[in-house]
Backbone as CSV, one residue per row, in Angstrom:
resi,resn,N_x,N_y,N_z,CA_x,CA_y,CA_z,C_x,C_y,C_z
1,UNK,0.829,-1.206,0.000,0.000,0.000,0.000,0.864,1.256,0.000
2,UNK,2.006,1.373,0.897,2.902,2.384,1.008,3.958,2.687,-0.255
3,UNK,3.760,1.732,-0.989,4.544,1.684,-2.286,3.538,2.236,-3.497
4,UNK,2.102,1.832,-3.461,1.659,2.280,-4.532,0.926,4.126,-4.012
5,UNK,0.843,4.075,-3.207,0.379,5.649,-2.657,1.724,6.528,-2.888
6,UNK,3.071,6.281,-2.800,4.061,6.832,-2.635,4.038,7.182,-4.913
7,UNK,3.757,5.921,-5.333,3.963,6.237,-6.772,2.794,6.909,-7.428
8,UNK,1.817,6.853,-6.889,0.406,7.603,-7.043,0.591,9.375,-6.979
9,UNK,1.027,9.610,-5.583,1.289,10.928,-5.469,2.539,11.595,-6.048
10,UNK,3.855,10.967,-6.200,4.650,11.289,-7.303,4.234,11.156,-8.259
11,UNK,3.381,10.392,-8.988,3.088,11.148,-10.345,1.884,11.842,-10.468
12,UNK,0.832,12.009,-9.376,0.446,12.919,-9.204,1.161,14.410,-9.263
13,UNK,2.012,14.481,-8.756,2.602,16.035,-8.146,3.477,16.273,-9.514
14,UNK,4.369,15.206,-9.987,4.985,15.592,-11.435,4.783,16.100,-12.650
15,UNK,2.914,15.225,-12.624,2.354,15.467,-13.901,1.756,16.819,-13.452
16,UNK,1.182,17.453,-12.619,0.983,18.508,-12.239,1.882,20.009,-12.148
17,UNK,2.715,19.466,-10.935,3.960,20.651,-11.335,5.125,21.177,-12.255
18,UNK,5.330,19.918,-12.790,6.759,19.782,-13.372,6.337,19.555,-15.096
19,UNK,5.493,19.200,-15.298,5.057,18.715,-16.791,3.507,19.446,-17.167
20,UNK,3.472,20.732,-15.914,1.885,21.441,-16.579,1.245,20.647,-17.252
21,UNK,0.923,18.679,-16.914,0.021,18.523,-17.808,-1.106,19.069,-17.028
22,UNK,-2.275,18.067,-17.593,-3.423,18.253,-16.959,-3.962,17.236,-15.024
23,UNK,-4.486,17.401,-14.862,-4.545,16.857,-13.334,-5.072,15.936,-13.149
24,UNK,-4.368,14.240,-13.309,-4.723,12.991,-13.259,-5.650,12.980,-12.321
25,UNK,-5.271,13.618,-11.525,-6.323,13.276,-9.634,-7.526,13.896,-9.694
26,UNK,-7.855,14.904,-10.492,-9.196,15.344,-10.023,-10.254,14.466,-10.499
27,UNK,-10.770,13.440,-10.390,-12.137,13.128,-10.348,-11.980,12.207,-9.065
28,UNK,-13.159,11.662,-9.617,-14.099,10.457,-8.122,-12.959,9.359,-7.285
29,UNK,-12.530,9.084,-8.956,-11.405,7.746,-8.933,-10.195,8.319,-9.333
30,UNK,-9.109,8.861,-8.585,-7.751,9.392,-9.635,-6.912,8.716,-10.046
31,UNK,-6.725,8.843,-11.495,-6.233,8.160,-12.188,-4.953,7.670,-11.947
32,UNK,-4.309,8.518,-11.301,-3.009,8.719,-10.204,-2.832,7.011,-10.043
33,UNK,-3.635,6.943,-8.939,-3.835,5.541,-7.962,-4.438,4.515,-8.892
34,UNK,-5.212,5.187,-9.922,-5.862,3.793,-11.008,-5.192,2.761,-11.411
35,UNK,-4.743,3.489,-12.294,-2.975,2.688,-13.076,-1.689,1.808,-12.193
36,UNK,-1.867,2.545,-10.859,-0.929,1.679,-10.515,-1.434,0.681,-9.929
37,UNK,-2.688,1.045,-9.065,-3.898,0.091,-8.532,-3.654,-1.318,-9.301
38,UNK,-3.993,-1.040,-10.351,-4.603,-1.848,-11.749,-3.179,-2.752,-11.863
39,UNK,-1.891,-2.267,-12.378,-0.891,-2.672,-12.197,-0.833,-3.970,-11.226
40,UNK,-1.202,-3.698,-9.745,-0.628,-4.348,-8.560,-1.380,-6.307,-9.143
41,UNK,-2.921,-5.630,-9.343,-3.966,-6.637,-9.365,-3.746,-7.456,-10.270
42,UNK,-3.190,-6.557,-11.510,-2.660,-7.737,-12.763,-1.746,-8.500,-12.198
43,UNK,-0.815,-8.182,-11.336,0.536,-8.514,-11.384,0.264,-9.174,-10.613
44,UNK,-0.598,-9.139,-9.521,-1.193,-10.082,-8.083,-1.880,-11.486,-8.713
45,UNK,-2.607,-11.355,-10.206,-2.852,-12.354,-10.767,-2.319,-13.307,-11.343
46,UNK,-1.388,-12.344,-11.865,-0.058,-13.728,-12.395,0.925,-14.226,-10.669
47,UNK,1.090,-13.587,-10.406,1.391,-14.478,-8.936,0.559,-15.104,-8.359
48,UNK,-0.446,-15.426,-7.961,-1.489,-16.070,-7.778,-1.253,-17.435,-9.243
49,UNK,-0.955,-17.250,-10.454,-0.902,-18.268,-11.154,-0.056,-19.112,-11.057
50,UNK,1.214,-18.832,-10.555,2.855,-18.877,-10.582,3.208,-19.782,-9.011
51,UNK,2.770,-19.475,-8.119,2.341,-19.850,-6.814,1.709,-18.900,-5.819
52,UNK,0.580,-19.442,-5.247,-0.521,-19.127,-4.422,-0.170,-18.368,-3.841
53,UNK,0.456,-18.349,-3.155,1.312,-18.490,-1.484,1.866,-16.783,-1.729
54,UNK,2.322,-16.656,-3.008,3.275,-15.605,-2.946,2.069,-14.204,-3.452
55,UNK,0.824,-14.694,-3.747,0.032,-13.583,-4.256,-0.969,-12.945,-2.657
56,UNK,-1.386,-11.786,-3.166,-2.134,-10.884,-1.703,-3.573,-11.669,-2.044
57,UNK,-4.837,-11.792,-1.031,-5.822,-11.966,-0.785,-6.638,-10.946,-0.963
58,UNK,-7.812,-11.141,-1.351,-8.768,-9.767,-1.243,-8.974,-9.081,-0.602
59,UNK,-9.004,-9.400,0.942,-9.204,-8.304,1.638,-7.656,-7.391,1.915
60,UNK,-6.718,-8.007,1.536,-5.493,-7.349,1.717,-5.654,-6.323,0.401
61,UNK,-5.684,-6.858,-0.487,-6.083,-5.837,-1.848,-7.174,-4.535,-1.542
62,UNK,-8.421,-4.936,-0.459,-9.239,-4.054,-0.387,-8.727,-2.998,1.075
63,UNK,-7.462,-3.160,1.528,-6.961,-2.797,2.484,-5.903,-1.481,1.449
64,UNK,-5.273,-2.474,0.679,-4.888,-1.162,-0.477,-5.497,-0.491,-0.760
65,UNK,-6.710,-0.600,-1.511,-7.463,0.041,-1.962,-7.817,1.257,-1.258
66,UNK,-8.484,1.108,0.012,-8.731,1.881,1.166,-7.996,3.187,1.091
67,UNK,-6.751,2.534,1.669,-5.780,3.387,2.114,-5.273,3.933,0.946
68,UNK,-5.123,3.872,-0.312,-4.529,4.364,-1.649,-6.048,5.690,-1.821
69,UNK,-7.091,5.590,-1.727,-7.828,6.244,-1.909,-8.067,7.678,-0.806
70,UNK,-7.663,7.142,0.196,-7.512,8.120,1.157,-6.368,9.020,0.808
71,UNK,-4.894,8.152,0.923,-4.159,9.072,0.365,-4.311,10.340,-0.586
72,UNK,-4.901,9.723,-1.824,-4.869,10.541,-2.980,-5.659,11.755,-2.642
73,UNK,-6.545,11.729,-1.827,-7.474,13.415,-1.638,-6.179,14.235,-0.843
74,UNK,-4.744,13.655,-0.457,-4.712,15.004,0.318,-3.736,15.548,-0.768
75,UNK,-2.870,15.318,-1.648,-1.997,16.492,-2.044,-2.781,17.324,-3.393
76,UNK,-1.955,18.071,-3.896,-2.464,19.016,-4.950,-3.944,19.686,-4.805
77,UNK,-5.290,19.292,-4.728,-6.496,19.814,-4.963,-7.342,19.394,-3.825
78,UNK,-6.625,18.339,-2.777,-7.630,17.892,-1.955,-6.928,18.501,-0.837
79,UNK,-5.697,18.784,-0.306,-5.529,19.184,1.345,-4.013,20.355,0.807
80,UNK,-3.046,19.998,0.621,-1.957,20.531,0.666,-1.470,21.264,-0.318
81,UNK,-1.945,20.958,-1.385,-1.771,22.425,-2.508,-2.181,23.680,-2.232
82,UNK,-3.481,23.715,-1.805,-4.080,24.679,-1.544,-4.184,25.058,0.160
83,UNK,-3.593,24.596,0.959,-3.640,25.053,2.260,-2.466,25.858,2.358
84,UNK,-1.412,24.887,1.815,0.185,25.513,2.114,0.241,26.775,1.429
85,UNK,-0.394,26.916,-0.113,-0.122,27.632,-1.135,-0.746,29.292,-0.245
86,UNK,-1.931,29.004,-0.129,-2.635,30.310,0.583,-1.967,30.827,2.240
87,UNK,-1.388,29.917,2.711,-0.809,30.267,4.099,0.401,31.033,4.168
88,UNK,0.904,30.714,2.327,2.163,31.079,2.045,2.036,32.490,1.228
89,UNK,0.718,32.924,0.547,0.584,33.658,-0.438,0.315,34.802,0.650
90,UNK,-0.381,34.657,1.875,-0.805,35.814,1.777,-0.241,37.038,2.153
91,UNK,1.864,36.796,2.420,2.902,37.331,2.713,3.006,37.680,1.134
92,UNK,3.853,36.676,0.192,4.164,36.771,-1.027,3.447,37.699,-2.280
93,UNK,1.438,37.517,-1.798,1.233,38.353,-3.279,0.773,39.896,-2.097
94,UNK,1.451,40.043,-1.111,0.852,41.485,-0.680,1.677,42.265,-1.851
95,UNK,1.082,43.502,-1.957,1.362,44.464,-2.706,0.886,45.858,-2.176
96,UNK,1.260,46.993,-2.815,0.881,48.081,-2.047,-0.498,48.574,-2.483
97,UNK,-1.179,47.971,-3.268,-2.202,48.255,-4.288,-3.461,47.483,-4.020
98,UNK,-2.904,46.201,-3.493,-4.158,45.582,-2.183,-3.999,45.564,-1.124
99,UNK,-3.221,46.477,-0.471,-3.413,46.718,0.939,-3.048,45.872,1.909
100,UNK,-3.012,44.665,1.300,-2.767,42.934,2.444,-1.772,43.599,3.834
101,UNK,-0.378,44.389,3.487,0.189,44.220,4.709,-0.642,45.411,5.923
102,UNK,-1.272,45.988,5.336,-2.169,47.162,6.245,-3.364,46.397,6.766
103,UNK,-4.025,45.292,5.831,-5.331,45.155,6.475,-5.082,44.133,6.804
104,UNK,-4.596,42.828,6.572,-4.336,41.714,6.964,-3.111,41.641,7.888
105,UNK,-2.366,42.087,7.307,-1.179,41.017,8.156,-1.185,40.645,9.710
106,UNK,-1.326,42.556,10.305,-1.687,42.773,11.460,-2.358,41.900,12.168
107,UNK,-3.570,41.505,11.417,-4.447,40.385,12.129,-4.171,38.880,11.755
108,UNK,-3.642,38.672,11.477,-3.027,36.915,11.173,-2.639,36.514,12.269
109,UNK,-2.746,35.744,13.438,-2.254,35.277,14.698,-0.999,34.577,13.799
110,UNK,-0.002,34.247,14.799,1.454,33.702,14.435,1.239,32.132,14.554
111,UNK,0.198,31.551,14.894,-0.135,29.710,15.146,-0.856,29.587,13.854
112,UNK,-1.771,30.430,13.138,-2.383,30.437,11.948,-1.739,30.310,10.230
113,UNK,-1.106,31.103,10.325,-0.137,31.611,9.028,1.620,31.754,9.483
114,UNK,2.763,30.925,8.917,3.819,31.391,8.773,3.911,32.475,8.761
115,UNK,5.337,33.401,9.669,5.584,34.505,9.324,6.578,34.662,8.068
116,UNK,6.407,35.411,7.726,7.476,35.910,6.552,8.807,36.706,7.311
117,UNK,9.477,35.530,7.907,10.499,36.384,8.525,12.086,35.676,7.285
118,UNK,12.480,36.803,7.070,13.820,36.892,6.350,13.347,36.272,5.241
119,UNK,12.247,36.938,4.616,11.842,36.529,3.040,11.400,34.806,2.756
120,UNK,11.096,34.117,4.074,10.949,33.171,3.901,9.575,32.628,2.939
121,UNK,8.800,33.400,3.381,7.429,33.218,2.067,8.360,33.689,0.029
122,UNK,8.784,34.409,0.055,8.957,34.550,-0.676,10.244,33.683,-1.557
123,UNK,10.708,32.972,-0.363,11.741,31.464,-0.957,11.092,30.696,-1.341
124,UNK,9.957,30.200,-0.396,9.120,29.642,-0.813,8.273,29.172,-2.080
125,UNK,8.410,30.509,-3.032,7.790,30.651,-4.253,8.976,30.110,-5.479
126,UNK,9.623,31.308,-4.647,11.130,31.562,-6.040,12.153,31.074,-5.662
127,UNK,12.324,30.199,-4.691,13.554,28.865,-4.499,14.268,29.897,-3.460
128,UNK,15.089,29.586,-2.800,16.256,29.935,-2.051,17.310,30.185,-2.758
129,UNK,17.789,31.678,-2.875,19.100,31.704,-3.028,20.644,31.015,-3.317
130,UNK,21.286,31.290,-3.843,22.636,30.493,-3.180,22.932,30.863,-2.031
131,UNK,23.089,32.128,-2.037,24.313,32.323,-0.629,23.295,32.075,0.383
132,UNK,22.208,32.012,0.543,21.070,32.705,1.852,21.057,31.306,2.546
133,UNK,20.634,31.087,3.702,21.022,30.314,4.744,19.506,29.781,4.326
134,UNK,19.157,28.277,5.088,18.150,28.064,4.877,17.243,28.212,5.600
135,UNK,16.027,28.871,6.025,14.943,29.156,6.770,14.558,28.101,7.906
136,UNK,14.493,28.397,8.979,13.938,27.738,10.055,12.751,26.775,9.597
137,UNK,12.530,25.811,9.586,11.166,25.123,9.562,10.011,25.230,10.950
138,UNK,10.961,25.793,11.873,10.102,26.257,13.106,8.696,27.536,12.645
139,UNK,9.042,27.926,11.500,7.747,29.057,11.221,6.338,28.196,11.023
140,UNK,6.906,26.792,10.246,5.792,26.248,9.735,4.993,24.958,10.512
141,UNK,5.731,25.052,11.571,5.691,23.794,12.423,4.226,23.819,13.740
142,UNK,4.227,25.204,13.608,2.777,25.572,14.811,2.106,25.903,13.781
143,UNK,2.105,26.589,12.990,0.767,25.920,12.213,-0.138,25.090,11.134
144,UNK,1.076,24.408,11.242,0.533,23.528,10.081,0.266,22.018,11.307
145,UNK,0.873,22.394,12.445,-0.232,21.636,13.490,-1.270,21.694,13.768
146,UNK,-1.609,23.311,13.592,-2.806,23.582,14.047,-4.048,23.635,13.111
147,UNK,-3.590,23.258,11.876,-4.034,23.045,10.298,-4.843,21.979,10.504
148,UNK,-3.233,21.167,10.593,-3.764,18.995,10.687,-4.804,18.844,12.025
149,UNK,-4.772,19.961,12.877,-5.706,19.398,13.873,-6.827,19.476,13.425
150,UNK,-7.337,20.778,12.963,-8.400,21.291,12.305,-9.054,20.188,11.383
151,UNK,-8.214,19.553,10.194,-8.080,18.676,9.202,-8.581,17.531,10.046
152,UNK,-8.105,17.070,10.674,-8.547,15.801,11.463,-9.647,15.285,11.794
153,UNK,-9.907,16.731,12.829,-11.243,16.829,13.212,-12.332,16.663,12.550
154,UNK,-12.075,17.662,11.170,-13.018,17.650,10.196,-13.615,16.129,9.544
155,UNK,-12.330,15.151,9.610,-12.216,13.900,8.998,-13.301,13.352,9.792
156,UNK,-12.721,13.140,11.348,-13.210,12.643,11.911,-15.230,13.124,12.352
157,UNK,-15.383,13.926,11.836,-16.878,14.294,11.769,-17.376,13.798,10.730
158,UNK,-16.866,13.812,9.468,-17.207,12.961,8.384,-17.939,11.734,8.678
159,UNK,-16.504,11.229,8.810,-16.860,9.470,9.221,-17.657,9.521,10.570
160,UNK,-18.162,9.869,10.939,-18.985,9.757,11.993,-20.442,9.719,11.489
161,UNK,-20.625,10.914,10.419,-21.755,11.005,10.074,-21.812,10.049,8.660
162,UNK,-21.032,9.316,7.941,-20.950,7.923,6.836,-21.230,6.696,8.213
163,UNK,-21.259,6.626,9.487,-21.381,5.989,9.918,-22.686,5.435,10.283
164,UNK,-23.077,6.751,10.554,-24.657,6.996,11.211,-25.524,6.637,9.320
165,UNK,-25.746,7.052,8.600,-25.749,7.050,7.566,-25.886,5.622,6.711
166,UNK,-24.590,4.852,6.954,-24.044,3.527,6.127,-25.509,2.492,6.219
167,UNK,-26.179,2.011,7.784,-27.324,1.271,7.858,-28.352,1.389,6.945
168,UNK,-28.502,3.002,6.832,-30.105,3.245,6.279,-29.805,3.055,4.676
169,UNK,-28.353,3.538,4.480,-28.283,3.511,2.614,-28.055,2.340,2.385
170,UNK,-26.882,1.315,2.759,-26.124,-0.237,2.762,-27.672,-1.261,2.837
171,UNK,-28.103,-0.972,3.564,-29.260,-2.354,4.415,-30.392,-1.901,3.745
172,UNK,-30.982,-1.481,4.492,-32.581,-0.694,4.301,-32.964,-0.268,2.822
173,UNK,-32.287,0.637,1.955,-32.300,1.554,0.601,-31.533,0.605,-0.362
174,UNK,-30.794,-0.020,0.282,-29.627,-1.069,-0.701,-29.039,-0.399,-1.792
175,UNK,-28.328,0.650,-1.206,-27.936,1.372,-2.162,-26.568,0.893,-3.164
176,UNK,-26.201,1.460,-4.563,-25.121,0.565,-4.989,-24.489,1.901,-5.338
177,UNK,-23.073,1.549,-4.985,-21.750,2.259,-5.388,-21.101,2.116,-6.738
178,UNK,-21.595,2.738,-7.833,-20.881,2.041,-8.983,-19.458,2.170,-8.994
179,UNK,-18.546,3.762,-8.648,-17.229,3.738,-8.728,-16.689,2.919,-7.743
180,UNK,-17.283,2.672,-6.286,-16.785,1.569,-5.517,-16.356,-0.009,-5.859
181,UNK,-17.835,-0.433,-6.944,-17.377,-1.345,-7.600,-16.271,-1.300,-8.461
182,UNK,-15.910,-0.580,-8.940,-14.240,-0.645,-9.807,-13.382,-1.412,-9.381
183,UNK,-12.960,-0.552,-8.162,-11.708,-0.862,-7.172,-12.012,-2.307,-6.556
184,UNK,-13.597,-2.408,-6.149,-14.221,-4.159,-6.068,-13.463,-5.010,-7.034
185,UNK,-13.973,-4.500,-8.014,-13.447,-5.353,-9.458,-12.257,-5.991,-9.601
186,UNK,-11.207,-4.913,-8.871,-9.878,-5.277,-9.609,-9.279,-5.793,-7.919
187,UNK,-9.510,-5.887,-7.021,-9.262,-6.845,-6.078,-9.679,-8.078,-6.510
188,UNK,-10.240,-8.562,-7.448,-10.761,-9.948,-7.747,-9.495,-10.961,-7.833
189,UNK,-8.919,-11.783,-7.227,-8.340,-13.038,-7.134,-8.162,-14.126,-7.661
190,UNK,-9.470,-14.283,-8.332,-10.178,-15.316,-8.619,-9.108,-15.693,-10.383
191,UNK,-8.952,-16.978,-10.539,-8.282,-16.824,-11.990,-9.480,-16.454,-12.952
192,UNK,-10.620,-17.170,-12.947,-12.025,-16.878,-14.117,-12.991,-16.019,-13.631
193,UNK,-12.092,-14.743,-12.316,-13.253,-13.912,-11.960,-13.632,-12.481,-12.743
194,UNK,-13.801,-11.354,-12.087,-14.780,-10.752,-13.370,-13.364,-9.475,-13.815
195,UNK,-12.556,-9.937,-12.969,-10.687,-9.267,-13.206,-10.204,-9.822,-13.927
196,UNK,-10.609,-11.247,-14.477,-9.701,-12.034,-15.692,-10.384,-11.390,-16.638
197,UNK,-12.058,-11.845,-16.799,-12.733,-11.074,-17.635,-12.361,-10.046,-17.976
198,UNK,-12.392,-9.189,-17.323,-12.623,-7.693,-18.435,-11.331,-7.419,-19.009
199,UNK,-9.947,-7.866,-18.474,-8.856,-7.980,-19.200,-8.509,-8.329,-19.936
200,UNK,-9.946,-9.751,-20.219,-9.873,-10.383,-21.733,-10.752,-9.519,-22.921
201,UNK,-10.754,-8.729,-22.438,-12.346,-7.655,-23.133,-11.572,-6.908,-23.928
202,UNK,-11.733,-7.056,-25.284,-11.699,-5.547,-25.885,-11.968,-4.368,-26.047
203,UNK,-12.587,-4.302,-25.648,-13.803,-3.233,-25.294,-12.722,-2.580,-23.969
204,UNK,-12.300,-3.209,-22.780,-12.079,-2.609,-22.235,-10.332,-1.585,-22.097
205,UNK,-9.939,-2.752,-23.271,-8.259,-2.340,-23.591,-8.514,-1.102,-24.729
């Protein structure tokens, strides 16, 4: 799991920053985690053919799955592109023409927003210097605690209320997940299950 989330979000962040393509991650399912997802399950199938013993089980696959999906909401568009980027901007795009260091800055508590001490927001953007020493990470360390706490919390209200929730839609409404089934799909194990199938599909290559 720690191997395919680690290659998910590197090429998440590459194809994004470094290659201005377009943004594998933004939909339901990111494509990020798809491909390599997909990868593991093929490759889990031919081990499974090769000997048993050495291939993952479904629920270990749906344990990937899990956790690969969680991952993928936090960098670029889901938690850390846009938290860091704005905590960092609002030193960097002040100007004298919007006022930011007159009306804002003043009021920014120091646990909320990095300070911009010794141009550090502005390394931030446009790299560090040669000669310039490198910036304390102590600016970013109280609040980007006080971020993840926030973040947490929030998580943790979520799932509280998917909890309360899961009986009446799962049981009662019998509700069906079609993108859930995907990631179902390709945990399949099975040699003639519906993961051999669709790999034999043209349609789907």
């Amino acid at each position: 799991a720690l191997v395919i989330i680690a290659c998910s979000i590197w090429w998440d962040e590459w194809m994004t920053y470094y290659m201005a393509a377009s943004n594998i991650s933004r939909s339901h399912f990111p494509l990020a985690f798809f491909f390599p997802f997909m990868t593991l399950a093929v490759l889990n199938l031919a081990l499974k053919h090769i000997h048993e013993s050495w291939s993952l089980t479904k629920p270990e696959l749906l344990v990937v799955l899990g956790m690969g999906l969680i991952a993928a909401v936090v960098p670029y568009d889901g938690i850390t592109g846009h938290l860091i980027g704005v905590l960092a901007g609002v030193y960097y795009f002040s100007t004298p023409e919007n006022g930011w260091e007159f009306y804002l800055h003043e009021h920014i508590p120091n646990w909320i927003a990095p300070l911009n001490s010794g141009g550090a927001m502005s390394w931030f953007y446009e790299g560090m210097p040669a000669e310039g020493e490198f910036p304390t990470l102590s600016i970013w360390i109280v609040p980007l605690f006080w971020w993840t706490c926030l973040i947490m919390a929030m998580a943790f209200a979520v799932f509280c209320v998917i909890v309360m929730m899961r009986k009446q839609w799962s049981e009662n409404e019998r509700l069906t997940y079609p993108l859930v089934q995907v990631g179902e799909i390709m945990t399949e194990t099975e040699p003639g299950g519906q993961l051999a199938q669709i790999l034999r599909s043209p349609l789907f290559w």
